[in-house]
Each structure stands twice: as structure tokens, then as C-alpha cells.
C-alpha positions as CSV (number, residue, x, y, z in Angstrom):
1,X,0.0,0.0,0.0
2,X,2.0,2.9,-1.3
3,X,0.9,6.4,-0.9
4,X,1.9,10.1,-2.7
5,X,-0.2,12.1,-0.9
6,X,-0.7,15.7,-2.0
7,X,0.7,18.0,0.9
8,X,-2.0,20.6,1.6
9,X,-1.4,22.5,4.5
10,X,-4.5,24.3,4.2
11,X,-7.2,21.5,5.0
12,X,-4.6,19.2,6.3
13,X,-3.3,18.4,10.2
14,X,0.0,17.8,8.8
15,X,3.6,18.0,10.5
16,X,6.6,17.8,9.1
17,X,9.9,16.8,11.4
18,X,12.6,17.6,9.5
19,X,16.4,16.6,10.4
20,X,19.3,16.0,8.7
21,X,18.0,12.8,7.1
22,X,14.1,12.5,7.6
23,X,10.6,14.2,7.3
24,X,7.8,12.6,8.6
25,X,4.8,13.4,7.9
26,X,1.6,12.7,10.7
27,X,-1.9,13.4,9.5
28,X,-4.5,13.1,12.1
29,X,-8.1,12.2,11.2
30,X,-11.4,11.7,13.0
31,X,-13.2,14.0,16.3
32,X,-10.2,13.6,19.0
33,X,-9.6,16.5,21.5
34,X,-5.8,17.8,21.7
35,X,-4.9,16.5,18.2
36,X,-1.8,19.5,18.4
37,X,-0.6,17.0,21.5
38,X,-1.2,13.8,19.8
39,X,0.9,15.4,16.9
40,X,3.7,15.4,18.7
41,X,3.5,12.2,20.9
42,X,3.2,10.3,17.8
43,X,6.1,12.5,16.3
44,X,8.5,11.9,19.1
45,X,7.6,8.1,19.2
46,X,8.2,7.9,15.6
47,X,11.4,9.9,15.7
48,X,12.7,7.7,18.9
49,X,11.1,4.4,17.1
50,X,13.2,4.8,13.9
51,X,16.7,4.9,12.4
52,X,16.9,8.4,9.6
53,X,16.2,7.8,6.3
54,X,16.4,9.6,3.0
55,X,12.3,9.1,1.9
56,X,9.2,10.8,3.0
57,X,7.5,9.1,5.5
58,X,3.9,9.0,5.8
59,X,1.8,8.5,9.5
60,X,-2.3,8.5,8.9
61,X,-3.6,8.1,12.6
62,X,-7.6,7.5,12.1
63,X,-9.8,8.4,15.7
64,X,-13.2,6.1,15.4
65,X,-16.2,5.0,17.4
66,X,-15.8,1.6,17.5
67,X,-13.7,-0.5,15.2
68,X,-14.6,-4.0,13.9
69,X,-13.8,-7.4,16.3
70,X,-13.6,-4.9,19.6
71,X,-10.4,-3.8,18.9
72,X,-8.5,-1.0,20.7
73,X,-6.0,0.1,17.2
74,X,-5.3,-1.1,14.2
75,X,-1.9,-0.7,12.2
76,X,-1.2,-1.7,8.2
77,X,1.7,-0.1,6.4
78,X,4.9,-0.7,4.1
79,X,8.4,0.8,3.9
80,X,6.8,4.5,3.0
81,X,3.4,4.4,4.9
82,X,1.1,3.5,7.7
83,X,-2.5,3.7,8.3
84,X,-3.3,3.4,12.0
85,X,-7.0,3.3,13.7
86,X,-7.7,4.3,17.2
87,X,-11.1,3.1,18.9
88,X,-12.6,5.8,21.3
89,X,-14.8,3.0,22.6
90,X,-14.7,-0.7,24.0
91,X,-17.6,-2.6,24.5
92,X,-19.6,1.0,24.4
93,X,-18.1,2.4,26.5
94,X,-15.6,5.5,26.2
95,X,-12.0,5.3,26.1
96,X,-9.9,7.4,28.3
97,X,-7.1,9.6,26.6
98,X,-4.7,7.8,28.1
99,X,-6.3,4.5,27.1
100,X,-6.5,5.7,23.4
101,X,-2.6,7.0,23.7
102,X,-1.8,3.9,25.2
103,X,-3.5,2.1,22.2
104,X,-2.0,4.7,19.7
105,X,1.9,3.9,21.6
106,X,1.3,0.0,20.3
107,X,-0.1,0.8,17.0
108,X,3.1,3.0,16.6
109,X,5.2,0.4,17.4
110,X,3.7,-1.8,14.6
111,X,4.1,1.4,11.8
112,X,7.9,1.2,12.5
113,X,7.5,-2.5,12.3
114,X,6.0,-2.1,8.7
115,X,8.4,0.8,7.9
116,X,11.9,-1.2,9.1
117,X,10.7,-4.0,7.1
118,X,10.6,-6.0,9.9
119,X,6.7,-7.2,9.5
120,X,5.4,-7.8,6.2
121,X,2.8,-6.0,5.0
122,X,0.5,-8.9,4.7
123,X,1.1,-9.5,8.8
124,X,2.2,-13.2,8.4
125,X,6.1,-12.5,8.4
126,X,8.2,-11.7,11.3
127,X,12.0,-10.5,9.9
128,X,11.7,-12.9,6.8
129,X,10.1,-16.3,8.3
130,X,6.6,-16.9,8.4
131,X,4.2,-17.0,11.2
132,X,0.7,-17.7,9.4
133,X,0.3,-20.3,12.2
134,X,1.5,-18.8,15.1
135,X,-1.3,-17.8,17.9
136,X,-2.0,-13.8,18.9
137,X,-0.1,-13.6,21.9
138,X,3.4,-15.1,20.9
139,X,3.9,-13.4,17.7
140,X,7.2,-11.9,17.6
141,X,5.4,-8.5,16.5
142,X,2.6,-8.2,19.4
143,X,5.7,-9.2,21.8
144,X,7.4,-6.6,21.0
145,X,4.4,-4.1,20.4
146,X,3.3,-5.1,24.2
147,X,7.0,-5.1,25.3
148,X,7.6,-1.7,24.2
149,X,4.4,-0.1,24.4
150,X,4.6,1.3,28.4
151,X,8.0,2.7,27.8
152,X,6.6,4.8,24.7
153,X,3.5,6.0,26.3
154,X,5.1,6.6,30.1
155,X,8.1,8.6,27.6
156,X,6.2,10.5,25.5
157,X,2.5,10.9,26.5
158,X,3.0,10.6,30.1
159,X,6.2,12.5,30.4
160,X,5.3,15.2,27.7
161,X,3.1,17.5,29.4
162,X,3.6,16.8,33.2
């Protein structure tokens, strides 16, 4: 899933990190309070998350009702893109913030995932070998998505505005 957006300041809630080697580029989507905040947590996961590189970057982080099966976020990408989905509800009833960043911490995890190369974008292969078979819960990928996810939210959501 490769994307060229068009880069429109004017009617989009875009950010652009730019450093010697990398621009990212976060779009935020869907009714969310403090999307200026969110901006920058998922920026300064991102930027922590992954090594510089010489290609644009693009983050679209989706806020929704409800998403399909109950679950909390959603992640699909490639080396250039990710499309991640935040629920602002479980089983009807509303997500805190911090619940939703928490979600939003994992889901970032998976983008750099996708964007290292590291999970294939059809979410069967882990580094190269294939894991069609192997249950939820020891998938390399959730491992390290639930390994990693406290540190990024406690660093960067937490931490940002005490």
C-alpha cells in the first residue's frame, strides 16, 4: 500500500519533522480533542522508534467510534506508509485519553514495524520467516508491540506535558 499524498497545509493536520536525514509526515483524522498533542506524541515516538532515512515518510492516525472485532487500534503499512486506527470506545463504553494513547503507543510500534521492514505487509512474516500459524499472543510483533508499548507511552504521553 503505497501512498503520494498531496501535501496541503490548508485543509490538512499535517507535521513535518525535519532533520538531517528524515521528514515525517503525521496526519491526524477523526473528532479527538488535543490533536496539536497527539501530533507530537506520535512524532517523538516515531522519531525515537526509527533509524533516519532519506524518503518521505507517511503516518495517517484514524480516531473512530468503534472498530470492527472490539479492537483497541489497528496498524497496516509498508516501507513508506502507515494507516493506523484508534477506537474511542470498548464494548460502548468511552476510552480514556490515556487509554486511546496507550492504544496509539502500540499501533506506533507496529508502523515502524512495517516501515523497518521488519513485519510484512500482509502481517504473516516476522524478519523474513513466516508465522501464518503462530497464535496472537506469541507473535514476535505483538511481543514486541506489548514489550515496548509502556515505555513509549510513560516517555512520550506521560512525560510530555507533566
Amino acid at each position: 500500500m503505497v501512498r503520494t499524498p498531496g501535501f496541503h497545509p490548508g485543509n490538512r493536520s499535517s507535521i513535518l519533522l525535519r532533520g538531517a536525514t528524515i521528514m515525517i509526515i503525521v496526519d491526524i483524522f477523526g473528532q479527538i480533542k488535543n490533536k496539536k498533542r497527539i501530533r507530537e506524541y506520535a512524532e517523538d515516538s516515531l522519531t525515537y522508534l526509527l533509524p533516519p532515512v532519506t524518503e518521505n515518510i507517511f503516518i495517517d492516525i484514524t480516531f473512530k467510534k468503534s472498530l470492527d472485532n472490539d479492537m483497541l487500534g489497528y496498524c497496516l503499512g509498508d516501507s513508506n506508509s502507515s494507516e493506523i486506527e484508534i477506537a474511542k470506545t470498548f464494548n460502548n463504553e468511552n476510552l480514556s485519553m490515556d487509554d486511546m494513547m496507550l492504544s496509539l503507543a502500540h499501533e506506533l510500534i507496529h508502523a515502524k514495524q512495517f516501515l523497518r521492514g521488519e513485519l510484512s505487509p500482509s502481517n504473516s512474516n516476522w524478519k523474513g520467516k513466516k508465522h501464518e500459524e503462530t497464535i496472537y499472543s506469541k507473535r514476535p510483533w505483538e511481543k514486541q508491540a506489548y514489550l515496548f508499548e509502556d515505555l513509549i507511552f510513560n516517555t512520550f504521553w506521560k512525560n510530555l506535558h507533566k
